[in-house]
C-alpha positions in Angstrom: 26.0 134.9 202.1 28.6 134.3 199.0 30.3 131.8 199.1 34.2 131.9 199.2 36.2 130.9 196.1 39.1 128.9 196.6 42.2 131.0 196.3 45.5 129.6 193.9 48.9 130.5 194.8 51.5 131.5 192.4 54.3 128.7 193.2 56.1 128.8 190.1 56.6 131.2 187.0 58.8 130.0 184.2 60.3 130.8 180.8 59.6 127.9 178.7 61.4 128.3 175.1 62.2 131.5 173.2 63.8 132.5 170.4 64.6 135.5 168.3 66.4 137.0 165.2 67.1 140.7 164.3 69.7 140.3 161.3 68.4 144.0 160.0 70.6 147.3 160.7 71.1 148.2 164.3 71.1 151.7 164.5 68.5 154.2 163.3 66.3 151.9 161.5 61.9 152.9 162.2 60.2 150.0 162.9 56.6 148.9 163.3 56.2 146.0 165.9 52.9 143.4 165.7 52.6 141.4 168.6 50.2 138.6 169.0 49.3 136.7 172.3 47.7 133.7 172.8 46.8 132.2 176.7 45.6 129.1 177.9 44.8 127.7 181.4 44.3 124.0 182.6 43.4 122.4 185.3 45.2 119.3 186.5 43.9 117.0 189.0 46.7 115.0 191.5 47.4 111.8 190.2 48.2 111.1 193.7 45.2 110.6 195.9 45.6 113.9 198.6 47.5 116.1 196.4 46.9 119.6 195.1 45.1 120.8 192.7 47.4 122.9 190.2 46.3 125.3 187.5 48.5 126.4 184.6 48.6 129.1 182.6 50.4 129.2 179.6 51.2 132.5 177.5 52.9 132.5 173.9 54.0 135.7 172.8 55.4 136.7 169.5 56.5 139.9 167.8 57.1 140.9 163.9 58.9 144.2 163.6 59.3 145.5 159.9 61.3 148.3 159.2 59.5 151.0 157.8 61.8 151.7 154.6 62.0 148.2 153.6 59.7 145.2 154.0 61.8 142.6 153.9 64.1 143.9 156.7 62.4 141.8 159.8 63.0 141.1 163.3 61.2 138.5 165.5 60.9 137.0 168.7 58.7 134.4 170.6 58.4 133.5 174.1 56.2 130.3 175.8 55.8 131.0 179.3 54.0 128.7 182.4 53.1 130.2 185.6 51.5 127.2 188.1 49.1 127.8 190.5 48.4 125.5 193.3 45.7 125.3 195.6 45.5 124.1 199.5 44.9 120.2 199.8 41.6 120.8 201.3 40.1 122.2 198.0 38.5 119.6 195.9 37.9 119.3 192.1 34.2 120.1 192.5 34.7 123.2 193.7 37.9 124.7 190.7 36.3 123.7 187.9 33.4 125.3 187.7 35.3 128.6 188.4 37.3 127.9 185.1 34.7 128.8 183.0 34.7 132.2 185.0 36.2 134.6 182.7 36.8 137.5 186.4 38.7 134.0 188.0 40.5 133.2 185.2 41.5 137.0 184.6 42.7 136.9 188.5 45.2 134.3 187.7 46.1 135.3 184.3 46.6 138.9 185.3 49.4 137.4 188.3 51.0 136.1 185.5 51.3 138.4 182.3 53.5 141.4 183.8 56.2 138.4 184.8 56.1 137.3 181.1 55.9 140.6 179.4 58.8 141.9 181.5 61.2 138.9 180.1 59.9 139.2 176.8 60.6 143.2 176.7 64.1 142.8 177.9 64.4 140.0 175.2 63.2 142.4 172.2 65.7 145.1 173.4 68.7 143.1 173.6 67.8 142.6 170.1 68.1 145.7 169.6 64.5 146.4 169.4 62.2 149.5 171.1 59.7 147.6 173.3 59.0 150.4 175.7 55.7 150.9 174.2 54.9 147.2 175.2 52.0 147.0 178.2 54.1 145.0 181.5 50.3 144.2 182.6 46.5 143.2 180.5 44.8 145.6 178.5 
């Protein structure tokens, strides 16, 4: 019989820090958009005897967009984003971290919150005056 993995809940989703500049034409100008991602997870153990365990996930997203007629026309935006997960007080450290180095667990929790940050970070690149419709909401 398999065992049962603890299960995290999604208690909090947060924008951390962004910031963006599109100083280039705003009408009609082709652009090619680059975006990088970068995602990390930790574990944090209660300080507090009795308290939950809490696992976040941090996602940093940036684009680059360069206009297609001229190179040094650029627009960018970046986005830090923390989703926490907490579990039930019964679940101890001993049983978490080995599912960390679980790349199906981690994808679970990182997969809860990518579309959250995506979504922000499209609306953000449009009111810039950018096309993000392209952009995937969830993991590809």
């Amino acid at each position: 019989m398999e065992a049962v993995k603890p299960r995290a809940v999604l208690r909090s989703f947060r924008a951390l820090a962004f910031h963006g500049e599109n100083r280039g034409e705003a009408t009609g100008t082709e652009m090619r958009m680059d975006v990088q991602q970068d995602i990390e997870l930790g574990l944090a153990v209660p300080s507090i005897p009795g308290g939950p365990l809490q696992v976040s996930v941090l996602i940093k997203l940036k684009a680059t967009a360069t206009s297609e007629k001229d190179a040094k026309d650029q627009a960018t935006f970046a986005g830090d984003y923390e989703a926490k997960f907490y579990y039930g007080t019964e679940v101890a450290e001993d049983q978490v971290a080995p599912l960390m180095d679980d790349s199906e667990y981690q994808y679970v929790l990182v997969a809860q919150a990518f579309p959250l940050a995506m979504t922000h970070f499209r609306r953000e690149l449009q009111a810039l005056g950018l096309d993000a419709r392209q952009l995937p909401l969830g993991l590809q």
